[in-house]
BAPAMI-836366 format. One line per field, with one value per residue: residue number from 0; y, x, z of N, C-alpha, C in turn. Coordinates in steps of 0.1 Angstrom, whole numbers. Atoms other than C-alpha are relative to their C-alpha. Example, Ala and Ser with C-alpha at 12.3 -4.5 7.8 and 13.67 -1.06 7.14 Angstrom:
<nodes>
i: 0/1
n_y: -12/-11
n_x: 9/-9
n_z: 0/0
ca_y: -45/-11
ca_x: 123/137
ca_z: 78/71
c_y: 12/11
c_x: 9/-8
c_z: 0/8
</nodes>
This chain:
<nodes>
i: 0/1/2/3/4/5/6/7/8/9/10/11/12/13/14/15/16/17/18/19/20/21/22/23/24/25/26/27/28/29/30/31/32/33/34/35/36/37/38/39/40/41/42/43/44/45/46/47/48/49/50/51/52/53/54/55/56/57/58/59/60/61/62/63/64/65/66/67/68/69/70/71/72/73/74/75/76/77/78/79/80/81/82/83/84/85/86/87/88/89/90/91/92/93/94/95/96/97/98/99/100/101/102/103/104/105/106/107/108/109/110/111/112/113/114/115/116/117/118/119/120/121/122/123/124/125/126/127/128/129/130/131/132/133/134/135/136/137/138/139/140/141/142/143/144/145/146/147/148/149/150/151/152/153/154/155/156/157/158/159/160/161/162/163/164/165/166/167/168/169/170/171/172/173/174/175/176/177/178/179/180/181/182/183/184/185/186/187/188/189/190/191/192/193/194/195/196/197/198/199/200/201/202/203/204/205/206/207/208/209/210/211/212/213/214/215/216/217/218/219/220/221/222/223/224/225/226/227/228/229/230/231/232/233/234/235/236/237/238/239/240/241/242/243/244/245/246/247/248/249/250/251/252/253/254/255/256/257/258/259/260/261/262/263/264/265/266/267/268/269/270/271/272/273/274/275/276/277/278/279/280/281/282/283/284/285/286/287/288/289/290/291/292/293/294/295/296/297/298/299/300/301/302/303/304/305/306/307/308/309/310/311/312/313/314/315/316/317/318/319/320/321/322/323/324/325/326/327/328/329/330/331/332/333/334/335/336/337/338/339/340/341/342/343/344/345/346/347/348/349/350/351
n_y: -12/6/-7/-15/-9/-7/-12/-12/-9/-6/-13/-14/-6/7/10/0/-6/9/2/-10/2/11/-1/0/15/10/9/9/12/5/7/8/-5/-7/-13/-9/1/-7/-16/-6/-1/4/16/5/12/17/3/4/11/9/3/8/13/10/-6/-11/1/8/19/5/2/-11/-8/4/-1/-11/-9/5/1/14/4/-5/-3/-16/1/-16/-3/-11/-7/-13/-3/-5/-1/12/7/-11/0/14/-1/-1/13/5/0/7/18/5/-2/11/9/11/-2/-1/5/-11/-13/0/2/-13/-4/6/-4/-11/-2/7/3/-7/-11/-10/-13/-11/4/7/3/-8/-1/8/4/10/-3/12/6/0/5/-8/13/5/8/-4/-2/-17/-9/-15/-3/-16/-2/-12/-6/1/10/0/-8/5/-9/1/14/7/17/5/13/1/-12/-13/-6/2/-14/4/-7/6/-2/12/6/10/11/1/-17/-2/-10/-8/4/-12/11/13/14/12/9/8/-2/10/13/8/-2/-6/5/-7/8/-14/10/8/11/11/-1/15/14/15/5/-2/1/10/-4/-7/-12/-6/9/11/-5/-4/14/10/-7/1/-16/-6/9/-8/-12/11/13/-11/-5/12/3/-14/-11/8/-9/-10/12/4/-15/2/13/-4/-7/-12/-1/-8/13/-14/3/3/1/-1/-3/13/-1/14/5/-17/-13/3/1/-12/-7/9/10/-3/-12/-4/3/-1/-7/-14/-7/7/-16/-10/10/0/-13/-4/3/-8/-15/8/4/-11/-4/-10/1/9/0/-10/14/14/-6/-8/-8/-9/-4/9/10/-5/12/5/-7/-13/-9/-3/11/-5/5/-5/10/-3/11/9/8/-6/-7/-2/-4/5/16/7/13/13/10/-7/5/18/-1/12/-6/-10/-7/6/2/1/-4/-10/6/-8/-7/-19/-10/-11/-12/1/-12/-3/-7/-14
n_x: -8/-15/-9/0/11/-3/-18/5/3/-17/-11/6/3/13/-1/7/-9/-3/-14/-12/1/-12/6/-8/-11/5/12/-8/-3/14/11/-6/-3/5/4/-11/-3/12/1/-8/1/-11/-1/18/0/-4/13/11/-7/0/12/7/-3/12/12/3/-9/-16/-2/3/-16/-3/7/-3/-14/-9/10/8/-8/-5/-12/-10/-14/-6/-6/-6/-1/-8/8/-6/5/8/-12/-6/6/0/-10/3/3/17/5/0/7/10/-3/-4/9/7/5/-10/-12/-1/-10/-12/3/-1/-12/-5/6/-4/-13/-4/4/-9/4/-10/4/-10/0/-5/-14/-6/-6/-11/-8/-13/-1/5/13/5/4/15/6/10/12/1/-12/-8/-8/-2/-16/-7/-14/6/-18/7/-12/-16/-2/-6/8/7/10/11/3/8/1/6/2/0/-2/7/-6/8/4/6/10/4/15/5/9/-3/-10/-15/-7/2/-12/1/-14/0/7/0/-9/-2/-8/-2/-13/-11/8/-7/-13/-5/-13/-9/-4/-1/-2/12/10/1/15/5/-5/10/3/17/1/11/12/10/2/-6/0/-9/-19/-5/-3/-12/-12/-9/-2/12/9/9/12/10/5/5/12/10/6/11/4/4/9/-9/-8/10/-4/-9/5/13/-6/8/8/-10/-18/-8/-17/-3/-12/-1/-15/2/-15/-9/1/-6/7/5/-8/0/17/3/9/6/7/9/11/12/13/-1/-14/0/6/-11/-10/9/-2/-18/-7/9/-7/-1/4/-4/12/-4/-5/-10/-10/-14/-6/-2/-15/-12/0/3/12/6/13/9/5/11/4/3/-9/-10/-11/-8/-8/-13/-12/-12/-14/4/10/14/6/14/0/-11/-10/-12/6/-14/3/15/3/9/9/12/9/7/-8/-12/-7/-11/-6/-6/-8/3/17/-6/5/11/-3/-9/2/13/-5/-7
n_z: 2/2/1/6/-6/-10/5/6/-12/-12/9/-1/-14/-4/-7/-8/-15/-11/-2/-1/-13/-6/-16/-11/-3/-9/5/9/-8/-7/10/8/11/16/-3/2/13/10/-3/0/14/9/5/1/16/-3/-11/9/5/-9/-2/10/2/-1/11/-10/-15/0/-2/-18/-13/-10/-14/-9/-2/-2/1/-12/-16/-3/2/-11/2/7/17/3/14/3/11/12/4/16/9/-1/8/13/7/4/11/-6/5/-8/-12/6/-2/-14/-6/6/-7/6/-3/-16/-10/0/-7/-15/-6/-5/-10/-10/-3/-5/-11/-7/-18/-3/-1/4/3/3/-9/2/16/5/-12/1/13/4/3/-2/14/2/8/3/-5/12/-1/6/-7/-3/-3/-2/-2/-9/3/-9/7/-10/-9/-11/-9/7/6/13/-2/12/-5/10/-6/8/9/-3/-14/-5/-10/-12/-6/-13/-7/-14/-4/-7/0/10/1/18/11/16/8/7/17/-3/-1/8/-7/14/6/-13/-3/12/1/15/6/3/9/9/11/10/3/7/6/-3/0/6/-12/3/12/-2/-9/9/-5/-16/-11/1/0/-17/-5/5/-1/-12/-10/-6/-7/-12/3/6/-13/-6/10/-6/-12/-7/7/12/13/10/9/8/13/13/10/11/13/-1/12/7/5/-6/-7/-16/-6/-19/-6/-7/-3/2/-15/-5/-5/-15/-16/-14/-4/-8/8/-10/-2/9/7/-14/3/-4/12/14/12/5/11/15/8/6/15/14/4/11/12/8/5/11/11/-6/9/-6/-4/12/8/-10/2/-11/1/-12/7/-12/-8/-1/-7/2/-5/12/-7/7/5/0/2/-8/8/6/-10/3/-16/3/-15/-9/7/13/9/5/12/7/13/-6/7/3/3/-1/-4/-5/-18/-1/-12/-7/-12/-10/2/-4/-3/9/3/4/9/-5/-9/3
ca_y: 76/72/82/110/126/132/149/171/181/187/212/230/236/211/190/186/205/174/165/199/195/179/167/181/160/150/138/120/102/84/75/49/50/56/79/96/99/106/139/147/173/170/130/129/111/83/82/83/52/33/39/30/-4/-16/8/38/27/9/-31/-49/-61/-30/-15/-45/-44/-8/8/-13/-9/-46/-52/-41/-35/-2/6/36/45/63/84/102/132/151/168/133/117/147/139/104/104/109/73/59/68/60/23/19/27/-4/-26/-56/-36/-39/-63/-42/-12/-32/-43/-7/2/-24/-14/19/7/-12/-32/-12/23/47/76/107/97/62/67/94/86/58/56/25/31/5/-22/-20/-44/-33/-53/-63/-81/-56/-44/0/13/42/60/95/120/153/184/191/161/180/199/177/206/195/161/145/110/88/59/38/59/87/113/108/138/131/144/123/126/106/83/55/29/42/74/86/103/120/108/131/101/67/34/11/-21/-40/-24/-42/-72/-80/-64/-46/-68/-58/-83/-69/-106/-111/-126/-164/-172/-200/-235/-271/-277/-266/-276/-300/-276/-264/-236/-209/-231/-262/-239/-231/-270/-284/-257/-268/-226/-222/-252/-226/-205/-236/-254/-220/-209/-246/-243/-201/-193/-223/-195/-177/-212/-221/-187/-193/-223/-199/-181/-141/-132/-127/-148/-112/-114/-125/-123/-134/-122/-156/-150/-176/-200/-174/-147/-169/-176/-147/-148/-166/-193/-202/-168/-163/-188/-186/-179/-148/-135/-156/-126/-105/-133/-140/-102/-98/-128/-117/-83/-101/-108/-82/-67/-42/-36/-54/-44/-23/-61/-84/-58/-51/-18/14/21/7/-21/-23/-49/-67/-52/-16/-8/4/-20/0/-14/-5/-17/-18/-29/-62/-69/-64/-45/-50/-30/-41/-77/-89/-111/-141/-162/-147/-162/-198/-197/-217/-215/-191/-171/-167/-169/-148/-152/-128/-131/-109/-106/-74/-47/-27/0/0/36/42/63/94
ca_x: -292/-257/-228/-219/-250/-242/-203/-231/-246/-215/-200/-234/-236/-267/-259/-288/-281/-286/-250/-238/-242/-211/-224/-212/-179/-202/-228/-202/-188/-221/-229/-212/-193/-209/-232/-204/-191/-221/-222/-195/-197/-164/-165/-203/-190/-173/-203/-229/-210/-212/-248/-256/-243/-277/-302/-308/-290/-252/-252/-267/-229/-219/-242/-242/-204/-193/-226/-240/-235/-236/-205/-179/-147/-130/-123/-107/-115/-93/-114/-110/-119/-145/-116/-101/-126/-132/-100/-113/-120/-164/-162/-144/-168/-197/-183/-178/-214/-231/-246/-221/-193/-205/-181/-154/-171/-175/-138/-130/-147/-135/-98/-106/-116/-95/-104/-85/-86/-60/-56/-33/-9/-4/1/29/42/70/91/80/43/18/10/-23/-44/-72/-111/-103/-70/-50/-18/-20/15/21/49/59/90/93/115/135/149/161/131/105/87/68/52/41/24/14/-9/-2/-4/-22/-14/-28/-48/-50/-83/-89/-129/-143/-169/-181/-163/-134/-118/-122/-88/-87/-68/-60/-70/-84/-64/-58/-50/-50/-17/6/-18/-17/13/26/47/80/86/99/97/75/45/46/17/-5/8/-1/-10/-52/-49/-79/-104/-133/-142/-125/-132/-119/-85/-87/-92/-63/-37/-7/-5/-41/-50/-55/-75/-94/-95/-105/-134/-147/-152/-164/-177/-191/-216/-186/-168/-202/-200/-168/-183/-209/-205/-214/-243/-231/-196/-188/-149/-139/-108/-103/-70/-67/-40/-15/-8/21/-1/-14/16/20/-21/-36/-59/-76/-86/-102/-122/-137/-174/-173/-145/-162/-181/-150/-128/-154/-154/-114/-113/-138/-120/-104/-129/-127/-155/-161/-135/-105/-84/-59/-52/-50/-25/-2/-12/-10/-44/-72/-97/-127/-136/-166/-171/-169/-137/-108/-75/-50/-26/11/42/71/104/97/71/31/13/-22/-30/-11/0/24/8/33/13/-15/-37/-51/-77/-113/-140/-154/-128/-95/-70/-46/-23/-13/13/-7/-48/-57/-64/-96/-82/-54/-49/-86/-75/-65
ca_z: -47/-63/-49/-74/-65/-32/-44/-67/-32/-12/-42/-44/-6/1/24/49/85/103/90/93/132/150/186/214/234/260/241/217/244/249/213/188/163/128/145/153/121/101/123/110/80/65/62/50/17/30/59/30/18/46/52/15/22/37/13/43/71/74/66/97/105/108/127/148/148/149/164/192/227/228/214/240/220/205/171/153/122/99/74/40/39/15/-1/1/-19/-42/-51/-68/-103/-106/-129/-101/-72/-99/-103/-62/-60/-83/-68/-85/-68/-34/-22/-33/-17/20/17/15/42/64/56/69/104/131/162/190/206/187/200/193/223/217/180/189/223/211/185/173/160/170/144/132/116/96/104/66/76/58/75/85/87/103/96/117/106/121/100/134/150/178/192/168/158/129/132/99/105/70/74/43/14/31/54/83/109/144/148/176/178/205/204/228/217/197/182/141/121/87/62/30/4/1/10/-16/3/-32/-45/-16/-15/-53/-57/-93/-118/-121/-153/-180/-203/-236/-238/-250/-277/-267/-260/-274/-241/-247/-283/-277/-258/-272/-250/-220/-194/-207/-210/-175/-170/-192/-188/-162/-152/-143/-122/-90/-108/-124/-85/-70/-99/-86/-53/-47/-83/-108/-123/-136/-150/-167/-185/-199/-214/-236/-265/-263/-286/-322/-316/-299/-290/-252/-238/-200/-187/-164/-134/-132/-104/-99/-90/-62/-43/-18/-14/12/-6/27/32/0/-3/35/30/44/15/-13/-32/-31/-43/-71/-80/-79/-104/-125/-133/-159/-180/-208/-229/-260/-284/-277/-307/-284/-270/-298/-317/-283/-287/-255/-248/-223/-226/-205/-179/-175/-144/-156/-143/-173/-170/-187/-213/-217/-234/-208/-231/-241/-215/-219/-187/-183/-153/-123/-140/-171/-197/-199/-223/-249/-274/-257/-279/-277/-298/-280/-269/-258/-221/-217/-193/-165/-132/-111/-100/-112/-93/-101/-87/-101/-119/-104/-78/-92
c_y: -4/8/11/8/6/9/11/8/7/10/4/1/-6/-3/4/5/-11/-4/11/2/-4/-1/6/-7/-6/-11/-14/-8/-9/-9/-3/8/5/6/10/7/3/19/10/7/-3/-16/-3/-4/-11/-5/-8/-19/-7/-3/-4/-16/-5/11/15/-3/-12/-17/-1/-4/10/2/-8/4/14/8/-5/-3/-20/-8/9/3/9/-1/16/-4/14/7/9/11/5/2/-11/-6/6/-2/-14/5/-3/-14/-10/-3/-9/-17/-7/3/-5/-7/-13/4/3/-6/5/12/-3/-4/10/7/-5/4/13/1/-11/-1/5/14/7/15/8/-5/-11/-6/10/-3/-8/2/-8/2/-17/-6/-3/-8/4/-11/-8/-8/8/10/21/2/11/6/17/6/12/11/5/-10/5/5/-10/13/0/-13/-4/-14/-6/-15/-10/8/13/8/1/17/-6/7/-3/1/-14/-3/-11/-10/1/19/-3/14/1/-3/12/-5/-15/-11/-7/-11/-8/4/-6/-13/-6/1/4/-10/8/-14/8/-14/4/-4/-13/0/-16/-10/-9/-7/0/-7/-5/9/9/13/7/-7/-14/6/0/-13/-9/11/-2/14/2/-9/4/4/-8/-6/13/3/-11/4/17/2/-9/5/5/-15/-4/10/1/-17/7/9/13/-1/2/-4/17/-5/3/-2/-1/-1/-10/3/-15/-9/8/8/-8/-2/7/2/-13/-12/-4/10/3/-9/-4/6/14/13/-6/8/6/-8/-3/14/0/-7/0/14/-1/-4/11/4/14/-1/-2/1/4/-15/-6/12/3/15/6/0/-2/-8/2/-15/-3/9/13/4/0/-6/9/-5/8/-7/6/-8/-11/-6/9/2/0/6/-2/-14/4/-10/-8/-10/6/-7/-16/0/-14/5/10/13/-4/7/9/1/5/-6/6/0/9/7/8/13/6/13/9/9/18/9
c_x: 15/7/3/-9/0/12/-12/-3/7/4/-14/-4/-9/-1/-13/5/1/18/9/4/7/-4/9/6/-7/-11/3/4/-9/-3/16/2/0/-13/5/3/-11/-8/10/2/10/6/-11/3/2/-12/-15/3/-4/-17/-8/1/-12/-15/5/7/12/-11/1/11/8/-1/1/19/7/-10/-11/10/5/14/10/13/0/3/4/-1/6/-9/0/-9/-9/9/4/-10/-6/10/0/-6/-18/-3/7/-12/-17/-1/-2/-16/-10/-3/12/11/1/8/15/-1/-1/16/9/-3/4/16/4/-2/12/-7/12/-4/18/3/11/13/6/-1/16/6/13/4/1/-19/-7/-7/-11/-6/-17/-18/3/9/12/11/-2/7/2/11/3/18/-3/12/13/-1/2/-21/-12/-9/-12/1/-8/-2/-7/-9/-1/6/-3/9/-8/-5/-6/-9/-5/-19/-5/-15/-2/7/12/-2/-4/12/-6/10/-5/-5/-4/13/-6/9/5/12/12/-7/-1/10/1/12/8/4/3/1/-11/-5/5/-9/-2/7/-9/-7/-20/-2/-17/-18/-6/-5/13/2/7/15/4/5/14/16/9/2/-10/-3/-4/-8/-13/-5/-11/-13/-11/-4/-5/-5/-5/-5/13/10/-10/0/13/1/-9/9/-3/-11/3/10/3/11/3/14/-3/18/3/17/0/2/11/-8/-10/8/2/-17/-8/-17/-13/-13/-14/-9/-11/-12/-5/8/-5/-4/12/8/-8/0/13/-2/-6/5/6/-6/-7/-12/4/10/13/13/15/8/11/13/10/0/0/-13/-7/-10/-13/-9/-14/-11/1/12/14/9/10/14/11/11/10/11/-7/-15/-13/-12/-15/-3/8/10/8/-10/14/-4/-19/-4/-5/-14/-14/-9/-9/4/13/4/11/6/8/5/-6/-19/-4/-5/-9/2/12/0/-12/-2/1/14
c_z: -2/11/-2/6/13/1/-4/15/7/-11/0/15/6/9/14/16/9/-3/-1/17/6/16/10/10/10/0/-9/6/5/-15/-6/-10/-15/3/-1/-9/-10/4/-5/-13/-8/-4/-2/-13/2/14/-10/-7/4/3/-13/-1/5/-2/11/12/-6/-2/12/6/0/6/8/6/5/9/11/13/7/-7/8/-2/-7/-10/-2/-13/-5/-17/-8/-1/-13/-8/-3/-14/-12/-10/-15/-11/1/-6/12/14/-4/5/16/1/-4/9/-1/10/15/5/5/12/20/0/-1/12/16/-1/6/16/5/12/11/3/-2/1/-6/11/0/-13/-1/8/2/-11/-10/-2/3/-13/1/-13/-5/5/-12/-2/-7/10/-2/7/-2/6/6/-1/5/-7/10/9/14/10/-6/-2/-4/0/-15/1/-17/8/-15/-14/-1/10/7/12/7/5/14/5/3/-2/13/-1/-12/-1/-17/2/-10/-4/-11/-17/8/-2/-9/3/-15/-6/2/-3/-12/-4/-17/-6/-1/-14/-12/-18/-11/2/-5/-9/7/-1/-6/8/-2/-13/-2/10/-6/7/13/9/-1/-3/11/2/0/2/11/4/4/9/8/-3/-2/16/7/-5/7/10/4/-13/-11/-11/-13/-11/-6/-10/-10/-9/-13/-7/4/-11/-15/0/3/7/15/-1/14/3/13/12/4/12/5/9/12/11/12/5/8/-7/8/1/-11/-4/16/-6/-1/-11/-12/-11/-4/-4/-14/-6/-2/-12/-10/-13/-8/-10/-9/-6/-11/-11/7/-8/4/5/-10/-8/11/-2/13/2/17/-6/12/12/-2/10/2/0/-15/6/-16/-7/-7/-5/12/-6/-7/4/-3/11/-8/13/9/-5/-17/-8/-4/-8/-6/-12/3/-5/-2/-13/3/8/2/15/-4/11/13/16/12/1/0/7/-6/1/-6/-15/3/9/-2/0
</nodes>
C-alpha cells in the first residue's frame, strides 16, 4: 500500500476505528512509544510511515529501539501532523514511499525522534531552550518568542522550520509533539549555494578518459567523490563506466571536493549511513530529456531517482537545485560531469 493511498483514505473519512481511538492516560503510561502514536488519529500518516518501513509492522530497530520495554531510555518524538503532511506535494509523498527511497524515508523518521524526555516544562521553563539532538544526528532548535514580553501571554515555540505543539502525550518511555510541517534536516546539512560565478566548460584535465568514471578518477575536483564512490558504492562507479541503451544522453551532476568540506566524511561512510550516502550521491545522476541543461535554460530535469532538481539562472551563476555548477561539459564517451559545489538535496523544492 503506497503512501498516497492512505492521504486518499484520511480525505474520504476511512480511516479504520482502531486509529480513531486515542488510549486512555493511564493505559498510555504503560505502553511504548509507536504504539502510542499510531493511536493517535491526527498523526496516522507519518505513523503509517513508520510502520511501512518493515512491510506491516515498524523496521525491527525501531521497534526494538523506540517500542520495547527492554530498552530503558526516553525519547520524544516530534510529529507532523496530517494537515502537516497534507501539506506535501502527492509526487512528493509518492517518491518517499519507493522502495529505492527508503533510506531517505528512515532518515526522516529518525530526525523526527530524540533520545531524551521533553516535556512541555522543560522545553518552556528557562530561557535558554535545551539543545536537542535528533536519533539521526541532526541538530533540533528550538526557538520560543512570546507577543507580550511583560506578562508572556502568547507563547509561540518553532522547532527548526516548524512550529512546534506541545501536546505533551505520554507514553512509557517518552512524550510525542506536533509539528505544523515536515523537517528537512538536508537544507542546513547540505546547505544552499550562495555563488553567484559562471560555470567553467570542461578542462584538459580528463581529456584522455573514455568514460564518466574515469572523469571522476582523473579530475583534481572530484577525488572525494571518486575515494568515497570506492569505498560505500562501486555498483554505482561501474555504471558510470556503461553506456545507456541507444547512446541515450547522461549527465551526472558530480559534487565537488568543496561540497564535502563542512560534511563529516567519517560519518557517511560508517556502515550504518552507507545506503543513504549512496542514495544522496546518486541524486545526481540525471535522466530523460536533458535539453533544459545542455542549453542553460530555467526549467527542471529529472533525477534518476525520481525526484525533480530544478534549474535556474541566478545572474551569471547556474542553480541546479540546492548547488551551483562551477564546471560543465567533462565529457566521456558515454556521457558527461558536471560539476556542482553542493550535494543535492532531494528535497530541495520537494516540500511544498
Amino acid at each position: 500500500m503506497k503512501l498516497i493511498t492512505l492521504l486518499t483514505v484520511i480525505i474520504c473519512g476511512l480511516l479504520p476505528k482502531v486509529l480513531a481511538l486515542p488510549l486512555p492516560t493511564d493505559i498510555a503510561q504503560s505502553t511504548t512509544l509507536l504504539t502510542i502514536l499510531a493511536q493517535q488519529p491526527s498523526l496516522s500518516v507519518f505513523s503509517f510511515m513508520i510502520q511501512q518501513t518493515g512491510g506491516t509492522r515498524p523496521n525491527p530497530a525501531f521497534e526494538e529501539r523506540f517500542n520495547s520495554a527492554l530498552d530503558t531510555r526516553n525519547y520524544t518524538a516530534f510529529i507532523p501532523s496530517n494537515a502537516a503532511m497534507l501539506k506535501l506535494p502527492t509526487a512528493t509523498l509518492d517518491l518517499l514511499a519507493r522502495p529505492q527511497s527508503y533510506p531517505l524515508m528512515e532518515s526522516l523518521i529518525r530526525t523526527h525522534i530524540a533520545e531524551g524526555l521533553y516535556t512541555t516544562s522543560n522545553l518552556t521553563s528557562t530561557t535558554t531552550p535545551p539543545q536537542i539532538t535528533s536519533i539521526e544526528g541532526f541538530p533540533l532548535s528550538v526557538s520560543i518568542s512570546t507577543t507580550d514580553q511583560i506578562t508572556g501571554s502568547t507563547l509561540t515555540l518553532k522547532l527548526n522550520q516548524a512550529s512546534l505543539n506541545l501536546t505533551d502525550i505520554p507514553a512509557s518511555n517518552g512524550r510525542i509533539h506536533t509539528l505544523d510541517r515536515m523537517l528537512n534536516p538536508y537544507s542546513d546539512y547540505l546547505g544552499i549555494s550562495t555563488s553567484s560565478s559562471a560555470p567553467s566548460r570542461g578542462s584538459g584535465n580528463t581529456q584522455n578518459a573514455t568514460t564518466m568514471a574515469e572523469i571522476l578518477a582523473s579530475h583534481p575536483r572530484l577525488s572525494t567523490l571518486n575515494e568515497t564512490l570506492t569505498e560505500i558504492d562501486p555498483p554505482f562507479l561501474a555504471r558510470l563506466s556503461l553506456s545507456k541503451p541507444n547512446n541515450e544522453e547522461q549527465i551526472y551532476l558530480a559534487p565537488s571536493n568543496e561540497a564535502f568540506e563542512n560534511l563529516a566524511l567519517d560519518s557517511m561512510k560508517a556502515p550504518s549511513n552507507v545506503a543513504l550516502s549512496g542514495y544522496l550521491l546518486r541524486v545526481g545522476m540525471l535522466r530523460g530529456n536533458l535539453g533544459v541543461l545542455n542549453m542553460m535554460l530555467e526549467g527542471e530535469v529529472e533525477s534518476d531517482s525520481g525526484w525533480n532538481v530544478t534549474v535556474r539562472k541566478r545572474g551569471d551563476a547556474f542553480a541546479v537545485g540546492n548547488a551551483v555548477v562551477v564546471e560543465r561539459d567533462a565529457c566521456a564517451s558515454n556521457g558527461c560531469v558536471w560539476i556542482v559545489d553542493r550535494l543535492l538535496d532531494p528535497l530541495f523544492g520537494a516540500m511544498g
